[in-house]
C-alpha positions as CSV (number, residue, x, y, z in Angstrom):
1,X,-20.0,10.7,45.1
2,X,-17.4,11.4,42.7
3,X,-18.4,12.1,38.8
4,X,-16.0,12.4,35.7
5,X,-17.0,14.0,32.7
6,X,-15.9,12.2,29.5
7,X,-15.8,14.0,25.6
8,X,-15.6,11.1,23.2
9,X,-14.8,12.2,20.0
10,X,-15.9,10.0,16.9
11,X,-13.3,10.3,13.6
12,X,-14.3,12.5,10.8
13,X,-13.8,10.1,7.9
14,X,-16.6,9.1,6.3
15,X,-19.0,6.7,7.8
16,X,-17.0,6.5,11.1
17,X,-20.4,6.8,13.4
18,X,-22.0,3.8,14.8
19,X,-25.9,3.4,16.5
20,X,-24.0,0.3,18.6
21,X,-24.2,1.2,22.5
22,X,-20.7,2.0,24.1
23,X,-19.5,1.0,27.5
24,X,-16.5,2.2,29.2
25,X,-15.0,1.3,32.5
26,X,-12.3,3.6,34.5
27,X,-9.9,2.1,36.3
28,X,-7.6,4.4,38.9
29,X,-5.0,3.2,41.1
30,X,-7.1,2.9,44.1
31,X,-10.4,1.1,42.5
32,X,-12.2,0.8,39.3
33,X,-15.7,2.6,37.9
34,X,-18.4,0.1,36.9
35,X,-19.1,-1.2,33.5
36,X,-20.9,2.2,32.5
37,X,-23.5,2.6,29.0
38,X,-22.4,5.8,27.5
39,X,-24.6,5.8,24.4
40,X,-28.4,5.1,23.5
41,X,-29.9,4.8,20.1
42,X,-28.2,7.2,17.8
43,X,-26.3,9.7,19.7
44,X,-22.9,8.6,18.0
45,X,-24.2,8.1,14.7
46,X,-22.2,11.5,13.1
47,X,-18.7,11.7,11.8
48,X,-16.7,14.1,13.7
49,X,-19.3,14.3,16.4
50,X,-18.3,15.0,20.2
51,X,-20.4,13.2,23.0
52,X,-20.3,14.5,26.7
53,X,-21.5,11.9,29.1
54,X,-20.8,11.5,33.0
55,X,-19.6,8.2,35.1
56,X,-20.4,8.4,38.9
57,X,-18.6,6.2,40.9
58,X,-19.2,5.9,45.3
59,X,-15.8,7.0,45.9
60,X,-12.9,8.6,43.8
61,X,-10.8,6.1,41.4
62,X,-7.4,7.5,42.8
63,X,-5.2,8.6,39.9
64,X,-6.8,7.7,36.5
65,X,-4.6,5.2,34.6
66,X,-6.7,3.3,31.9
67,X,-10.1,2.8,30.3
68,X,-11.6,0.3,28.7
69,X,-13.8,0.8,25.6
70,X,-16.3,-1.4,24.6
71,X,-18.6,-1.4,21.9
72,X,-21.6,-4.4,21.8
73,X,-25.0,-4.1,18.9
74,X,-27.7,-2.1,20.1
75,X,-30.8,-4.5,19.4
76,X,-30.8,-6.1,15.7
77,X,-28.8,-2.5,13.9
78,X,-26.6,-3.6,11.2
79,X,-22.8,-4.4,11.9
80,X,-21.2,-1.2,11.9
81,X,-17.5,-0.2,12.6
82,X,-17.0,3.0,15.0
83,X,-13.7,5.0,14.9
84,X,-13.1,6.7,17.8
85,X,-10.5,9.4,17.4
86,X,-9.8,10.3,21.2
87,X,-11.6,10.4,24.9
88,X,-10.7,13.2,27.0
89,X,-11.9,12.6,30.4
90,X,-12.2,15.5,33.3
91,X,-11.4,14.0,36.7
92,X,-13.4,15.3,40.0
93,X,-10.0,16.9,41.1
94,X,-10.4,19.5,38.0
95,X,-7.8,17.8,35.7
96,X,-8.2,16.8,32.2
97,X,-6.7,13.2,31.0
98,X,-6.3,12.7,27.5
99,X,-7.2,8.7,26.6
100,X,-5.7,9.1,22.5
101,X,-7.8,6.0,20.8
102,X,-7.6,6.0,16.6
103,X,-9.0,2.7,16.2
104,X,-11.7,1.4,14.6
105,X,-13.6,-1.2,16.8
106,X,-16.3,-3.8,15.6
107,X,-19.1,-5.1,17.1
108,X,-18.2,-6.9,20.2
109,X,-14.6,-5.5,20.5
110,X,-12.8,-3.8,23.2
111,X,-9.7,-1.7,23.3
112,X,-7.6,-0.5,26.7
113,X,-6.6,2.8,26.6
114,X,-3.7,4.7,28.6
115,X,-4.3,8.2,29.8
116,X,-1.5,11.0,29.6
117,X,1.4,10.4,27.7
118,X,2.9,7.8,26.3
119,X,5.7,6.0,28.5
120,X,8.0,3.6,28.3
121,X,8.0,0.1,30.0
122,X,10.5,1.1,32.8
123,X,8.5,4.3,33.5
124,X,5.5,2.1,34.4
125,X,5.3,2.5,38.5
126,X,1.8,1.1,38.9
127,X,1.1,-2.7,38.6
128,X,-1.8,-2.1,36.6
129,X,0.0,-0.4,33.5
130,X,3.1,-3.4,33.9
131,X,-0.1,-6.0,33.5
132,X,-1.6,-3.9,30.6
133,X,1.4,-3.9,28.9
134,X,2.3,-7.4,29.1
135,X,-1.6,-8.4,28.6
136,X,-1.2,-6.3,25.2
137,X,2.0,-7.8,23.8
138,X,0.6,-11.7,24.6
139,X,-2.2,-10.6,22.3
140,X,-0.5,-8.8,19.8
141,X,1.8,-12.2,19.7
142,X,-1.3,-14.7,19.4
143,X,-2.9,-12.3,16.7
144,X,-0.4,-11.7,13.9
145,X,1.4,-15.1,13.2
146,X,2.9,-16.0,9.8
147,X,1.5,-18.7,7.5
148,X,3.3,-20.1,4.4
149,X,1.4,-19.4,1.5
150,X,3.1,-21.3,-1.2
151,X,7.1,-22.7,-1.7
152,X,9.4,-19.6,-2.2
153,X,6.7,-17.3,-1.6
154,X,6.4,-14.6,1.0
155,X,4.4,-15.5,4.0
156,X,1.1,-14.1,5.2
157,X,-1.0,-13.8,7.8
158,X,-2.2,-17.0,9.4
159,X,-6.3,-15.8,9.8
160,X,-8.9,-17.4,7.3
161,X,-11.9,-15.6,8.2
162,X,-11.4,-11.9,7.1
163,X,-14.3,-11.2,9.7
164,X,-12.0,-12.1,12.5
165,X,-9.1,-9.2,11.4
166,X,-9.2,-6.6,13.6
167,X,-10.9,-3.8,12.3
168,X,-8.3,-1.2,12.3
169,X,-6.1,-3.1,9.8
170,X,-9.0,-3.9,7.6
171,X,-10.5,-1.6,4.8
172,X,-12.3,0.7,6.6
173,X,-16.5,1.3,5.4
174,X,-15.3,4.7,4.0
175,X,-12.9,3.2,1.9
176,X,-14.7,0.0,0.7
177,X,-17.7,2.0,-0.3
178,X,-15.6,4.5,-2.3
179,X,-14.1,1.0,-4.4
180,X,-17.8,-0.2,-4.8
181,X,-18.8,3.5,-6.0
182,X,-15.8,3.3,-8.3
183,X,-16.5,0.1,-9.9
184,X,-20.5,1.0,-9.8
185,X,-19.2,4.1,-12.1
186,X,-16.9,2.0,-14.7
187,X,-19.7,-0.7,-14.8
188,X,-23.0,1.7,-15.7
189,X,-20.5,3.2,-18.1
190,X,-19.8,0.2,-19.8
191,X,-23.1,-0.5,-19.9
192,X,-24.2,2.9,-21.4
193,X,-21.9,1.9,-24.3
194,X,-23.1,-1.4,-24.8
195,X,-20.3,-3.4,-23.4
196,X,-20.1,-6.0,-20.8
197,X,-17.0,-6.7,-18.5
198,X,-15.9,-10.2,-20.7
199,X,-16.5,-8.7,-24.2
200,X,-13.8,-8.2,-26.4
201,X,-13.1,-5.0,-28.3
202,X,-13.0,-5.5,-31.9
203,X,-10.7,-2.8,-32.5
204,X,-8.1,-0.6,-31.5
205,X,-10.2,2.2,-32.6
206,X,-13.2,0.6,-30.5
207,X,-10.8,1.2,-27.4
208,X,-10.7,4.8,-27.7
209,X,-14.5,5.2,-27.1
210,X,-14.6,2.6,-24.3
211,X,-15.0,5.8,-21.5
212,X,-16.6,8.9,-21.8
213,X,-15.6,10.3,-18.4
214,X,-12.1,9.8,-18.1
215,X,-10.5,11.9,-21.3
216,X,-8.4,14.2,-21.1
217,X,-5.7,15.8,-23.8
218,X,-2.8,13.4,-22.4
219,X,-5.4,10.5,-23.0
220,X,-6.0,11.2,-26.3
221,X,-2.4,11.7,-27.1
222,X,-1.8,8.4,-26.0
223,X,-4.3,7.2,-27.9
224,X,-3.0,8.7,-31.3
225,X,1.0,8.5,-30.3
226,X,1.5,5.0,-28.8
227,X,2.7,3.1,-31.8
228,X,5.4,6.0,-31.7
229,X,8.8,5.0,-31.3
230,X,9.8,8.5,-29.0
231,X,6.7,7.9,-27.2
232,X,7.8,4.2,-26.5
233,X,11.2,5.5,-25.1
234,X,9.1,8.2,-23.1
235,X,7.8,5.9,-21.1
236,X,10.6,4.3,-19.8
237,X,11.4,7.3,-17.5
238,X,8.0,8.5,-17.5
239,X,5.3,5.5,-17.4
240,X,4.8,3.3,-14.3
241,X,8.5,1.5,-14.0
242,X,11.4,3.8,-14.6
243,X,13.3,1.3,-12.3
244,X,14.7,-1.4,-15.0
245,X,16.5,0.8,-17.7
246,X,20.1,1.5,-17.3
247,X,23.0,3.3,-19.0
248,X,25.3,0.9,-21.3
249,X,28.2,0.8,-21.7
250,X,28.9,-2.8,-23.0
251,X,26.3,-5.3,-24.9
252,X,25.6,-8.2,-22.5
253,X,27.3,-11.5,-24.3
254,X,23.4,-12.9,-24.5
255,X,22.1,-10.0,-26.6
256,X,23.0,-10.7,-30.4
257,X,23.6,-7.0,-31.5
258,X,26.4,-6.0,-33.6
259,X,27.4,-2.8,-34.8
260,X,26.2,-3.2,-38.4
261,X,22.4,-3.7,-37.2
262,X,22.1,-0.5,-35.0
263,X,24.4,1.6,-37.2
264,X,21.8,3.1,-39.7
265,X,19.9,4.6,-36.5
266,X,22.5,6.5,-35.0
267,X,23.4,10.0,-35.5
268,X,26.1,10.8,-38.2
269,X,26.9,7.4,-39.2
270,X,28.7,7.1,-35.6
271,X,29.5,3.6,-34.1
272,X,27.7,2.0,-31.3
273,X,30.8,1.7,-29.4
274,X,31.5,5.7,-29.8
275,X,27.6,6.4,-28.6
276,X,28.8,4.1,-25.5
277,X,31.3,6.1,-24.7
278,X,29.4,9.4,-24.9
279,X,26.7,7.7,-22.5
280,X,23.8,7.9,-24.9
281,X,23.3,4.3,-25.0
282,X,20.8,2.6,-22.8
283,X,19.8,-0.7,-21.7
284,X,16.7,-2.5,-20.4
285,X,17.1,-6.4,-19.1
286,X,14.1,-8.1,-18.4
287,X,16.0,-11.4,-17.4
288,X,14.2,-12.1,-14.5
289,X,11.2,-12.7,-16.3
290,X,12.6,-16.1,-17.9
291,X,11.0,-19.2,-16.7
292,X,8.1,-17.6,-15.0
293,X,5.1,-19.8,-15.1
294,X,2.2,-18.1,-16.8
295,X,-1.8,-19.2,-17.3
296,X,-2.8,-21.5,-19.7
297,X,-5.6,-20.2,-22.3
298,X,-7.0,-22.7,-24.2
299,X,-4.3,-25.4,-23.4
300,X,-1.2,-22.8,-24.2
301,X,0.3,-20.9,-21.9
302,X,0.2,-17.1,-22.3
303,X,3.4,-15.7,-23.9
304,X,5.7,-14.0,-21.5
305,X,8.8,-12.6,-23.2
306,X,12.2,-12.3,-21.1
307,X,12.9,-9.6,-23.2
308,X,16.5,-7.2,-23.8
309,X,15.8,-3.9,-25.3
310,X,18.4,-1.4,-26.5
311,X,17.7,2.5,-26.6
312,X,19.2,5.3,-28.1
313,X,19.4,8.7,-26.6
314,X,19.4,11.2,-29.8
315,X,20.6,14.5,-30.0
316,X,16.9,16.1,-30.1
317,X,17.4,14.3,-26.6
318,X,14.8,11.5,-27.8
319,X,14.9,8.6,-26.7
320,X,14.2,6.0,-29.0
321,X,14.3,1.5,-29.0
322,X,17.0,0.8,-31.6
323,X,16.8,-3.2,-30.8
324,X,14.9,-5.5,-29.0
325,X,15.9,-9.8,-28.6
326,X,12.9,-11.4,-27.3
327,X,14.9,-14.4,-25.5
328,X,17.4,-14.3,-22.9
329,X,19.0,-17.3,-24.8
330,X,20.6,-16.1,-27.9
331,X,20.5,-19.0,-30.6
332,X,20.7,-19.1,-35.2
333,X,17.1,-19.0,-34.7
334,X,17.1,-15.9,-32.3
335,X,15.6,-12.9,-33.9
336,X,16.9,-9.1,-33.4
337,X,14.2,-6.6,-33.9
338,X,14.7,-3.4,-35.5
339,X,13.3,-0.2,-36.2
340,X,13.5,-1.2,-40.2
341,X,11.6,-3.9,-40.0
342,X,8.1,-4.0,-41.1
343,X,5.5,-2.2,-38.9
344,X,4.0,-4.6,-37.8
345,X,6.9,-6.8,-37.0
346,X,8.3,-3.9,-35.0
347,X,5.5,-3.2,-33.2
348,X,4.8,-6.2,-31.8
349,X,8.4,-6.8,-30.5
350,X,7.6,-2.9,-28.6
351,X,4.3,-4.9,-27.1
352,X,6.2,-7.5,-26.0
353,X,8.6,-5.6,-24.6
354,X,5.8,-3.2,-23.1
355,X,4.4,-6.6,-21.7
356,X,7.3,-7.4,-19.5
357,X,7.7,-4.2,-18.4
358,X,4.4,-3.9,-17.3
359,X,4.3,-7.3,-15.4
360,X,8.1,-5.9,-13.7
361,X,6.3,-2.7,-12.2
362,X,3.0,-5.0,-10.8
363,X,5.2,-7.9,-9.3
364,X,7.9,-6.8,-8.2
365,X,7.7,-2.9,-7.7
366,X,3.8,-2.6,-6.7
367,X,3.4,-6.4,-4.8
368,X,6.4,-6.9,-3.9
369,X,8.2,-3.7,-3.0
370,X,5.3,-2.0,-1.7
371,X,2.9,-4.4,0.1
372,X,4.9,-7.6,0.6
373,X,7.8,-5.3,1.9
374,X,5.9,-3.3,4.2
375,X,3.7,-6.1,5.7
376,X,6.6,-7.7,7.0
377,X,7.7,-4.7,8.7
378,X,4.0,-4.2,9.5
379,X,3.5,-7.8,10.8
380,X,6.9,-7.7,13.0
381,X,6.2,-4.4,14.2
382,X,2.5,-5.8,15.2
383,X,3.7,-9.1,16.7
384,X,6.7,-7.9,18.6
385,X,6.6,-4.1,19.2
386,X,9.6,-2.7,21.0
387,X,9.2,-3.7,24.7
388,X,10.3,-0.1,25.9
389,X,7.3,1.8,23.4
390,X,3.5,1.7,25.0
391,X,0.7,-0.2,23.1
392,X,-0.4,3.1,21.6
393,X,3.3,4.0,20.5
394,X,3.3,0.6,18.8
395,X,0.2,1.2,16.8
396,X,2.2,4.4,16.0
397,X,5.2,3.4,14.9
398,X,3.3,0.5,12.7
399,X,1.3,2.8,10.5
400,X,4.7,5.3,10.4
401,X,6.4,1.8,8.9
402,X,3.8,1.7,6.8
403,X,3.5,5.5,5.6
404,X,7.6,5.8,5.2
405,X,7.9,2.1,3.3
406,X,5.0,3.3,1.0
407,X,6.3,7.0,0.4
408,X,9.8,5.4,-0.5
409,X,8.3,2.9,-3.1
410,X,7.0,6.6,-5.2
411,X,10.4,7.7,-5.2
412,X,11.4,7.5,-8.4
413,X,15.5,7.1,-7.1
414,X,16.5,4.3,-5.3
415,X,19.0,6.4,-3.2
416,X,15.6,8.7,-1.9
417,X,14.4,5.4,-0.9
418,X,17.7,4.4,1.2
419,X,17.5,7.8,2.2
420,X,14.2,7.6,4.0
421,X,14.9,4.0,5.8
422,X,18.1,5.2,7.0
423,X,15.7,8.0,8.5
424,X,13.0,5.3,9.4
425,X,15.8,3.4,11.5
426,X,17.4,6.7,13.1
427,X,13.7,7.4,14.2
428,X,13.5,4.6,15.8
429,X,16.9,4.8,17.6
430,X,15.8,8.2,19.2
431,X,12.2,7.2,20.0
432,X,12.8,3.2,21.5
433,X,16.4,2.8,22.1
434,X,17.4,6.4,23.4
C-alpha cells in the first residue's frame, strides 16, 4: 500500500470556504489514484483554513505529475465558490510536491494541476504533461471567443449566460458582497434623509446634506468653492482627467478668440501672443466629443457640448478659464464665453465644459483605456497563451497583463505608461521567448 498525504490550503479572502465535497485524483507516470472524496460536511468551510487528508493507492503512482481537482454539491447546500490557494502533496518516497492552484472553482468544475515547477512545452518528457498541455490550450481556445457587440465597437466575449463564465474571471462572493454592502449603505442613507434613488434635489444647497457619512474638509470645500474660477482650473491637473489639457502655443483656426477678448484677464495688460510665448497659455480640445449620439429625454436629446476651453496660468501660479467656445464649428452665431460675462452665463459654459470632461475620463480613459484595453490583452492572452509557458504560467502572465495595463492607466504621464508596457513586453521576452 502506498499513501500520500495531501495539505490543501483554501484562500484567505473573504468567503473563499465552501461545504461542497472535493475529489481529487493523482495521476503518476506509472498509474493513476482513484477518484478519492477528500472533504465531508464542513471541513473546508474557513478562509485560510489548511486540510490534511490521505489517498491510498495498491501500488505507488511512479513520479507524481498532475492532479485533478474536483469540486461537486454536497446534498442540497447553496452554490458556493471555493478558492483553493495551493495543494502540497507528500509522496511515500518522503518528498513534498507543490500542486500551486489560485482559482476559484464552482460547483461542478474541475481544474488539472501540475506539480513542481513550471516548465515549458519542450521540457515536457512525459506524454501525459504533452496531452495536458494541449488538452488545456483546445479549451482555453473554445472558451474565450470574440463576439461583435455593435458596428465600430470593441468586441466581447461571445458567452450569454454569466453562470457559464468560469469562476475565476468572475466577481468573486467577497467582492460582490462588499458592492451589495456598499449600495445597502448609500441606500438606508438616502432613506434616513428622506430621499429615494429617482428624486430630484431641489437645490444646490439640498445637495450638500445628501450624505452624512462621507464629509470630510476637502468635501466641504468643494461644496463652497466649485463655482470658483481657480478651483475650475484646479481640476484640470488635479480632478479625474488631467489627460486632455495641453500647452498652447497657437489658437486652433476653429476657436474664435482674438486678442481683444482675453486681453483684460492677463497680467499687466500683456498680449495673448506674448503669454504664448512665455508658456503660460493652455489649451483643452474636446473635439472628439462632436457628433456623439446622446439619450433622448422627453423627445430631445441630452446636450453634449464639443467644447474648446482656453486657460491662463497667472503669476500667483493659478490657473484660471479665460475662454470657452461651446462648438467645434465656429459660425456669426458662435458664442465666446468669458470671465466678464454675467455669472450665470459663465458658469454654465464651466458646466458644460465640466460635462465633456467628465464624459472624456469615463469613455475613453476609464472604459476604454482601462477595461476595453486590458480585456483584449486579457482575452488573447486567455485564448492563445504562449505555447512554450505552462497552463499555470498562462493564468500568470494573464492577471500580470491585467495588473501592469491597469497600474499604467493611474499614471498620470503617458510616458510612465509607455514605460511600463515596454517593461510588460521585455517580461515577456525573458520569461516565453528566452
Amino acid at each position: 500500500m502506498a499513501e500520500y498525504t495531501l495539505d490543501v490550503t483554501t484562500g484567505s479572502m473573504m468567503f473563499a470556504g465552501t461545504f461542497d465535497n472535493l475529489f481529487v485524483t493523482l495521476i503518476g507516470t506509472e498509474r493513476e489514484s482513484a477518484r478519492t472524496q477528500l472533504t465531508s460536511f464542513g471541513l473546508d468551510d474557513k478562509t485560510g483554513k489548511v486540510g490534511t487528508y490521505s489517498v491510498t493507492t495498491l501500488f505507488s503512482l511512479g513520479c507524481l505529475l498532475l492532479l485533478k481537482l474536483e469540486k461537486d454539491p454536497f446534498q442540497e447546500s447553496p452554490e458556493k465558490d471555493w478558492f483553493c490557494s495551493k495543494i502540497v502533496v507528500r509522496t511515500p518516497e518522503g518528498g513534498d510536491i507543490l500542486f500551486p492552484c489560485h482559482t476559484w472553482l464552482s460547483r461542478g468544475e474541475s481544474v488539472l494541476l501540475r506539480g513542481g515547477r513550471a516548465t515549458k512545452a519542450f521540457e515536457d518528457f512525459y506524454p501525459q504533461l504533452v496531452d495536458q498541455r494541449k488538452k488545456e490550450l483546445v479549451k482555453q481556445k473554445l472558451m474565450y471567443k470574440w463576439e461583435m457587440y455593435a458596428e465600430g465597437m470593441s468586441y466581447n466575449l461571445n458567452i450569454k449566460d454569466l453562470s457559464a463564465i468560469p469562476a475565476e474571471i468572475r466577481f468573486s462572493f467577497s467582492k460582490a458582497s462588499q458592492f451589495k454592502y456598499l449600495r445597502e449603505i448609500a441606500l438606508a442613507e438616502l432613506k434616513l434623509r428622506g430621499l429615494t434613488v429617482s428624486e430630484h434635489w431641489k437645490s444646490l444647497e439640498a445637495m450638500k446634506e445628501v450624505s452624512w457619512f462621507k464629509k470630510s474638509p476637502f468635501t466641504m470645500y468643494v461644496s463652497e468653492h466649485w463655482k470658483d474660477d481657480d478651483f475650475f482650473g484646479y481640476q484640470f491637473l488635479n480632478g479625474i482627467n488631467p489627460y486632455v489639457i495641453k500647452r498652447c502655443t497657437k489658437l486652433p483656426s476653429n476657436f474664435a478668440v482674438t486678442e481683444e477678448m482675453v486681453k483684460p484677464f492677463l497680467a499687466n495688460g500683456n498680449s495673448l501672443t506674448a503669454e504664448m510665448k512665455k508658456g503660460n497659455i493652455f489649451i483643452s480640445d474636446y473635439k472628439i466629443m462632436e457628433g456623439l449620439q446622446t439619450h433622448i429625454i422627453d423627445g430631445k436629446p441630452v446636450p453634449l457640448s464639443a467644447a474648446l476651453c482656453l486657460l491662463y496660468l497667472n503669476p500667483e501660479k493659478k490657473l484660471l478659464p479665460i475662454a470657452i467656445q461651446l462648438t467645434q464649428q465656429p459660425s456669426k452665431e458662435t458664442l465666446i464665453f468669458l470671465p466678464s460675462d454675467l455669472d450665470t452665463d459663465w458658469l454654465l459654459a464651466k458646466i458644460f465644459v465640466r460635462h465633456a470632461d467628465s464624459l472624456y475620463a469615463q469613455v475613453i480613459n476609464h472604459l476604454q483605456k482601462t477595461h476595453l484595453l486590458a480585456e483584449s490583452f486579457a482575452m488573447a492572452t486567455a485564448s492563445q497563451p504562449p505555447n512554450d509557458s505552462s497552463p499555470a504560467q498562462g493564468r500568470l502572465w494573464w492577471w500580470f497583463f491585467l495588473f501592469v495595463l491597469i497600474e499604467a492607466q493611474c499614471c498620470k504621464q503617458r510616458r510612465t505608461t509607455v514605460y511600463l508596457l515596454t517593461q510588460l513586453y521585455a517580461l515577456y521576452f525573458v520569461c516565453f521567448c528566452h
